[in-house]
C-alpha atoms as one frame of an Amber mdcrd trajectory, in Angstrom:
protein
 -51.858 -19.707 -34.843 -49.040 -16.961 -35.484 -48.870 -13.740 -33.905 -46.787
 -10.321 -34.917 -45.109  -8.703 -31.279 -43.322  -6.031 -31.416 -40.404  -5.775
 -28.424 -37.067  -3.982 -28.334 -38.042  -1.352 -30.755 -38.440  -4.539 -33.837
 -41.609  -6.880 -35.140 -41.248 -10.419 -35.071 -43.646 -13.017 -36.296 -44.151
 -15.882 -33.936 -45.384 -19.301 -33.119 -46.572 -21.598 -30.304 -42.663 -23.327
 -30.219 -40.729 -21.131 -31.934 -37.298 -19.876 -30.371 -36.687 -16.091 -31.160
 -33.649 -13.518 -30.139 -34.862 -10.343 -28.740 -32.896  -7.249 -27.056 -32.070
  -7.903 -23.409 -35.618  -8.473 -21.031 -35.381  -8.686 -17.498 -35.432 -12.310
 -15.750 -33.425 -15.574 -15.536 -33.160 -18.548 -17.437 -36.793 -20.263 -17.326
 -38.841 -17.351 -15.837 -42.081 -17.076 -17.847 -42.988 -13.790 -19.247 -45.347
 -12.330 -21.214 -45.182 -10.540 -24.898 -48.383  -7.612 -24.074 -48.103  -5.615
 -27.677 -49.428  -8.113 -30.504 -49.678  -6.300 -33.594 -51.372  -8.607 -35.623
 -52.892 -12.177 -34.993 -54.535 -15.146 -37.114 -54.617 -18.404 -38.620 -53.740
 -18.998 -41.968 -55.014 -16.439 -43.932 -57.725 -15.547 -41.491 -56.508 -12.767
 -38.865 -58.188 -12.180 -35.760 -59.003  -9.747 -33.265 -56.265  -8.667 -30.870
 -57.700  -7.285 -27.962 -56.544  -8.738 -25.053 -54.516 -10.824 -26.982 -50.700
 -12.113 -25.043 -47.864 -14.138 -25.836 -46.723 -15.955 -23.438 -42.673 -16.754
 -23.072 -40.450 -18.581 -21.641 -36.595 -17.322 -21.391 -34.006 -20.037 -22.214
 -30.690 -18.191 -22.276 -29.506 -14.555 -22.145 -26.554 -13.886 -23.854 -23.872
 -11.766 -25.959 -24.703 -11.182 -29.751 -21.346 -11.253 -31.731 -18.660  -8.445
 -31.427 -18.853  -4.984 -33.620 -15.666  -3.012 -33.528 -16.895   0.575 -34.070
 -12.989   2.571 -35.432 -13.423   6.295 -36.280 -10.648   8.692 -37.635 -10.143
  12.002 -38.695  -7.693  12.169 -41.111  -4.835  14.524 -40.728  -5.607  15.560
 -37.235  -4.266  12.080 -35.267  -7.042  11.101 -33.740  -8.069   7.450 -34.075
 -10.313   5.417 -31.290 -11.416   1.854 -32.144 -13.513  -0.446 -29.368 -15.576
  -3.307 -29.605 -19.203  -3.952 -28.481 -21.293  -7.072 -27.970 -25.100  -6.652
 -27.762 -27.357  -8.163 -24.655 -29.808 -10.362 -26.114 -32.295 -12.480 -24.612
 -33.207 -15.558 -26.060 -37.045 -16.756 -25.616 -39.260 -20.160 -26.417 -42.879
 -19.235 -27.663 -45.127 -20.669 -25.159 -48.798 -19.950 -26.334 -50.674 -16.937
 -27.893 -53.795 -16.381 -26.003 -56.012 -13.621 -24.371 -54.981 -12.810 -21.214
 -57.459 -14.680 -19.037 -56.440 -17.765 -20.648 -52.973 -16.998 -19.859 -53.786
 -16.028 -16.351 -55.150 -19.469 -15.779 -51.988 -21.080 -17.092 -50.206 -19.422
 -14.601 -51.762 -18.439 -11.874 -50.229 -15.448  -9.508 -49.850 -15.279  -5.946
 -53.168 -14.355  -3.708 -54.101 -10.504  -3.237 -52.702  -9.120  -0.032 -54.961
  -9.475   2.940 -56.113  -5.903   4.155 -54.392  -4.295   6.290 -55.590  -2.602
   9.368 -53.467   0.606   8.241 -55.219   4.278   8.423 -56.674   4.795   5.203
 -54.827   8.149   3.097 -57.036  11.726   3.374 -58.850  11.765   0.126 -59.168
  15.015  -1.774 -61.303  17.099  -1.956 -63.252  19.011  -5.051 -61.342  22.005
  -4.092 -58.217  20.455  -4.701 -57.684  20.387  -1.005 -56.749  17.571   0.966
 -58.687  16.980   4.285 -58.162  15.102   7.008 -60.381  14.558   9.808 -62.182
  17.741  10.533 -59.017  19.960   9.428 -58.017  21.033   5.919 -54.329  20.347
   5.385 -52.121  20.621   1.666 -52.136  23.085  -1.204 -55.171  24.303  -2.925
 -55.902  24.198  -6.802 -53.659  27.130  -7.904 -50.812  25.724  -5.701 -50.428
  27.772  -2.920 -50.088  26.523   0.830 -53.189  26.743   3.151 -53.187  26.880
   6.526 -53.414  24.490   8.858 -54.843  25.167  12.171 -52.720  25.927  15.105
 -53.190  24.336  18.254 -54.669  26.390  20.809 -52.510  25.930  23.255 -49.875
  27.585  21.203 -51.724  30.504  21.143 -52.754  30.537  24.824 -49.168  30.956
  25.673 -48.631  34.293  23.648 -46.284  32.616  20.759 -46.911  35.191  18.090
 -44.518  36.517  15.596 -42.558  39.928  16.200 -43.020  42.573  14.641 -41.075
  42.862  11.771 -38.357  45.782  11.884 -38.474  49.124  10.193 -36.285  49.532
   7.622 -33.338  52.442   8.471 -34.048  55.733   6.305 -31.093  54.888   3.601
 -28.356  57.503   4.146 -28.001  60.600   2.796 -24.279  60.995   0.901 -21.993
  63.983   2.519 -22.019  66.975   0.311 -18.300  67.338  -1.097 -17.581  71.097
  -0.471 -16.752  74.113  -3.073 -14.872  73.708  -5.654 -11.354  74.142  -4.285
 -10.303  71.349  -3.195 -12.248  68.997  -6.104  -9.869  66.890  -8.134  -9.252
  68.329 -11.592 -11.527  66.700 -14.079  -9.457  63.864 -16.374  -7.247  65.996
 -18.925  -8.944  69.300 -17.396  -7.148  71.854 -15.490  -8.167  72.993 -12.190
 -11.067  75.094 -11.280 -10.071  78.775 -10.613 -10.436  79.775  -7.173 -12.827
  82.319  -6.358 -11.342  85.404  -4.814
């Protein structure tokens, strides 16, 4: 059976047994992983479904691919830069190509966590409020706060906001006086004085 994954942006066609070199994956030498985007599946010429279909991996190495030296220049203008890059790859061993419950057989996964005894999260509400208890607590649907309730003892003791201040009547500007004493006007001449 042969499958077509696609991983690290490229489509390879693979085997049960094959040995491919993919861009880096997470995980050590000999974790197992698992290819999840098949592409295309079959046997011979027949192809198959592939719905639920996995590849499952095993990683043998990661290393360096070989080194590029990337140069550029502008002529003329003395500018020159030249450095070398290796790629990350990963190098993987084709396990099997199955559907995922075979696979999850294979290799079974640790047990579910036992519940825990922990308070269980307020759930929401079709308002788009979350409650909690008997109160109401969060934002509503358009996004602005609610209130929550206050305790009462708060409001036994007289804690209430102040009024807020009046603003000061904004101030008037000082008149500036006849004409006398005014500054002549830019390039003017001054104003004659009244007799």
């Amino acid at each position: 059976m042969f499958a077509v994954v696609r991983t690290g942006g490229k489509q390879y066609r693979v085997a049960p047994g094959d040995k491919i070199v993919v861009e880096k994956l997470d995980g050590n030498a000999g974790d197992q992983i698992t290819l999840g985007e098949v592409l295309l599946a079959g046997e011979g010429s027949d192809l198959k479904s592939t719905d639920g279909l996995t590849v499952a991996a095993e990683i043998l190495a990661q290393a360096k691919g070989e080194k590029v030296t990337v140069f550029k220049k502008r002529r003329r203008h003395n500018y020159r830069r030249k450095k070398g890059h290796r790629q990350q790859h990963t190098i993987l061993k084709i396990v099997a190509i199955g559907d995922q419950k075979e696979s999850k057989n294979a290799a079974p996964k640790a047990a579910a966590a036992p519940a825990s005894d922990a308070p269980a999260k307020p759930a929401a509400s079709a308002k788009g409020k979350v409650t909690k208890g008997d109160e109401t607590v969060g934002a509503d649907v358009a996004g602005t706060p609610t209130e929550s309730p206050a305790p009462d003892s708060a409001k036994a003791a007289g804690a209430e906001k102040p009024a807020a201040k009046k603003a000061a009547p904004a101030k008037a500007k000082p008149e500036t006086g006849s004409t006398e004493n005014a500054a002549p006007a830019k390039g003017g001449k001054k104003a004659p004085k009244a007799k």
